[in-house]
C-alpha positions in Angstrom: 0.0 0.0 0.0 1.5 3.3 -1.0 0.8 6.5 1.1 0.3 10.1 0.0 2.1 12.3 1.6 0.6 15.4 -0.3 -2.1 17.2 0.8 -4.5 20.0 -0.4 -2.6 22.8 1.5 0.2 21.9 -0.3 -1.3 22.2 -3.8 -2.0 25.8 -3.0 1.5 26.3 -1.8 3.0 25.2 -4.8 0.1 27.4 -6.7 1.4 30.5 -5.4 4.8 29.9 -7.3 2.6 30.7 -10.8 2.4 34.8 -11.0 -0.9 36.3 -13.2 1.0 37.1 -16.8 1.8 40.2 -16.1 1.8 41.0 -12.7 4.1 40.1 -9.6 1.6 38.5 -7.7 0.7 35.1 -7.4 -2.8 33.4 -8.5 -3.8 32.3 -5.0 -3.1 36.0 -3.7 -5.4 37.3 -6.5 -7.9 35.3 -5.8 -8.6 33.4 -9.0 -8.5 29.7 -7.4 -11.8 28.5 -6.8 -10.9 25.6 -5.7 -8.2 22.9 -5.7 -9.0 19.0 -4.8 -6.6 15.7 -4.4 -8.0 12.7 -4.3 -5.2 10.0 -4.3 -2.9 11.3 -6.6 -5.3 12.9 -8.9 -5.1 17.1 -8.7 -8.5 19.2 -9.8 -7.9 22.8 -9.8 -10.5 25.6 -10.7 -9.6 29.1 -12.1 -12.6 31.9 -11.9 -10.9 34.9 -13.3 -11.7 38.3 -15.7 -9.4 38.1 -19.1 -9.9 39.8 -21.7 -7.1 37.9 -23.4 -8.0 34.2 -24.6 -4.1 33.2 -24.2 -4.1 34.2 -20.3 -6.7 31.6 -19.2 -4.3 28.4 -21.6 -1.2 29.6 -20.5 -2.0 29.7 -16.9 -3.4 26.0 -17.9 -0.3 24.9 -18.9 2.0 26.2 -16.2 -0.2 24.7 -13.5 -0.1 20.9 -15.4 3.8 21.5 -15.9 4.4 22.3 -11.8 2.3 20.3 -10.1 2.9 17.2 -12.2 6.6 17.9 -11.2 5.7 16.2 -8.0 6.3 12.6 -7.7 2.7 12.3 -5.1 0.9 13.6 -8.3 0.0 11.6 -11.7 -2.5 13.7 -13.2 -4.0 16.8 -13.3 -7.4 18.7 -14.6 -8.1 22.3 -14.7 -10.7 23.6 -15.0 -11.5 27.6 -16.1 -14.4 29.5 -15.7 -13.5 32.9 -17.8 -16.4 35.8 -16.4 -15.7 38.0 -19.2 -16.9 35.7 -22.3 -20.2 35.9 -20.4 -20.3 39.3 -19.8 -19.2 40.2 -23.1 -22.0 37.9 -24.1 -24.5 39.4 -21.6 -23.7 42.9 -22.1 -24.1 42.7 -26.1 -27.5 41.3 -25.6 -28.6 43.6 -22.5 -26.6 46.3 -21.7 -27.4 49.9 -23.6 -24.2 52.3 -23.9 -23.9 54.0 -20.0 -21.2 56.0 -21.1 -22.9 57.9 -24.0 -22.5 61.2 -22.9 -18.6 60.8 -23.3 -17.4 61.9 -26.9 -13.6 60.0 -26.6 -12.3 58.1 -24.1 -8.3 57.7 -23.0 -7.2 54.3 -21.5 -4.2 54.2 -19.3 -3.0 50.7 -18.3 0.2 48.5 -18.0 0.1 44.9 -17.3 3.2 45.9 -14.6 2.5 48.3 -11.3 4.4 51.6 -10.4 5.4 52.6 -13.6 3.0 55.7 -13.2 0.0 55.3 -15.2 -1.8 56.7 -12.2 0.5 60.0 -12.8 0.0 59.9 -16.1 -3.9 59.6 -15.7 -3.7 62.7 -13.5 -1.7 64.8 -15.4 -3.3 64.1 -18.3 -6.6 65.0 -17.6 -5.3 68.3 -16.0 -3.9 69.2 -19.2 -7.0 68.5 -21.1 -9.4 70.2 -18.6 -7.4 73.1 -19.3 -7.4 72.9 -22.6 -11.1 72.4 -23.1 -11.3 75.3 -20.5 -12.4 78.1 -23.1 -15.7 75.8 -24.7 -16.5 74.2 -21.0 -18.5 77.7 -19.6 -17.4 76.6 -16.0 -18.3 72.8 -16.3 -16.6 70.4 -16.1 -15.6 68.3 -19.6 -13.0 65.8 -18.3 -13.9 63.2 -16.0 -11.3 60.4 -14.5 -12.3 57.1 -13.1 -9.6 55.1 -11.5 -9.9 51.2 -12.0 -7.0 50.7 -9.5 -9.2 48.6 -6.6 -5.9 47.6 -4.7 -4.0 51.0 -4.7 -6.0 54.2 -5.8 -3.9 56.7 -5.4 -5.9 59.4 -7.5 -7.5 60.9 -4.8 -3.8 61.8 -3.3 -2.6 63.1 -6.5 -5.5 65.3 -7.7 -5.6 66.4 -3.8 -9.1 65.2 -3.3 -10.5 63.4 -0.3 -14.7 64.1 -0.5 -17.0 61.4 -0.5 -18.8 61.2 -3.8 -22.5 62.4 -3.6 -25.8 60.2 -3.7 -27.6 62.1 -6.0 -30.3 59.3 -6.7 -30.8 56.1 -5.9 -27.8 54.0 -7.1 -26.7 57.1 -8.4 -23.8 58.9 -7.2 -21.8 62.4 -8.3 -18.4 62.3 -8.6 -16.0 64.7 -7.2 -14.9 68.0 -8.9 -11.2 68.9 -8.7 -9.0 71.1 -11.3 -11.9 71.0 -13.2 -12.1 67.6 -13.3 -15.1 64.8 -12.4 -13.0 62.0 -10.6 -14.4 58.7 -9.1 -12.1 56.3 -7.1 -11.9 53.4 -4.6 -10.1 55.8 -2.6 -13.0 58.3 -2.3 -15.4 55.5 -1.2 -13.5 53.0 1.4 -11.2 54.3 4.1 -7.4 54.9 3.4 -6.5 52.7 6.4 -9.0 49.7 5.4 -7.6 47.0 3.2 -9.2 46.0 0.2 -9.2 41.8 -0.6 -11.3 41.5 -3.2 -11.8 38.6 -6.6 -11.4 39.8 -9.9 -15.3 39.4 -10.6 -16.0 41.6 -8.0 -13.0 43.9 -9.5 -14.9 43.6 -12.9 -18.3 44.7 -11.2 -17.1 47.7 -9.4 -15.3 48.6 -12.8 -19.2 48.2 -14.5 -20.4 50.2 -11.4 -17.9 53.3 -11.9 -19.2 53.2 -15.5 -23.0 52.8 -15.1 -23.9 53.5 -11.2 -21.9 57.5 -11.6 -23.6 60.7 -13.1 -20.4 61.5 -15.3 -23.1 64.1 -17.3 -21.7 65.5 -20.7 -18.3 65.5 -21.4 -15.5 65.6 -24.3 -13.2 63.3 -22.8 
């Protein structure tokens, strides 16, 4: 009779070694693993995650097969990947009207890698065009900046706001007004001293929420 000596923590353990593609953080720490099962030397592992990119959901496949196979207490492995945006892209070209069809253009700052300042550049940028659409605004606003960073908004900090955001309706909230720009953050809503441990779905739906649940009004960019 042979024994196992592996057990379920250990699969996670050895999950944590397998960073998202693109980020420095691990899978378990991002809360992607749904759930991860041994049964004699047989490994199940489900993914729930938010990619927008088909090849992230296969390649994180393939690097989970290749290390936990690696172990001698383990013959075989299945993953399994349930990918949320496939159905939301589904859902939302059935269901979902335009929310954001007051806003003419639309600037997307992003980097698969953290702190290389696309916050900075998000804030300066919108400065620059707020002042520039200053002469056809007629005092109102025309810029508005919604920061998808859940983990570490630092928007509020750099356009040196700190109000809460307005309920001007129900589910219906106004963003802040700062350098003549409308700006909704994490930041603004949870305290700076409460830590934020959420899923990617839940990411995704406060992303959707920024977009839909905010009276971002007219403007040009």
């Amino acid at each position: 009779m042979s024994y196992l000596i592996m057990n379920e923590s250990q699969v996670i353990e050895l999950l944590k070694k397998i960073k998202y593609p693109g980020f420095s953080r691990d899978i378990v720490s991002f809360g992607i693993i749904a759930n991860a099962t041994l049964e004699e030397s047989f490994v199940k592992v489900g993914l729930e995650l938010t990619a927008q990119d088909p090849k992230i959901p296969q390649q994180l496949k393939k690097e989970i097969e290749s290390l936990l196979l690696e172990e001698k207490d383990i013959s075989n492995v299945e993953v399994e990947i349930k990918n949320k945006f496939e159905e939301q892209k589904t859902g939302n070209q059935v269901n979902t009207p335009n929310k954001l069809e007051g806003v003419k253009s639309i600037i997307a700052v992003a980097s698969g890698k953290g702190g290389v300042g696309k916050s900075t550049i998000s804030a300066n940028l919108a400065c620059a065009l707020s002042k520039v659409l200053a002469e056809t605004a007629y005092g109102q606003p025309k810029v508005g900046l919604m920061d998808c960073d859940v983990y570490g908004p630092s928007i509020p900090q750099l356009m040196g706001s700190w109000d809460s955001p307005t309920l001007v309706e129900e589910n219906i909230i106004s963003p802040v007004v700062n350098y003549g720009v409308k700006i909704i953050s994490m930041g603004l809503l949870v305290d700076e001293e409460s830590p934020i441990v959420w899923r990617g779905p839940m990411i995704m739906k406060t992303i959707q929420q920024f977009t839909s649940n905010v009276d971002w009004g007219e403007l040009d960019v």
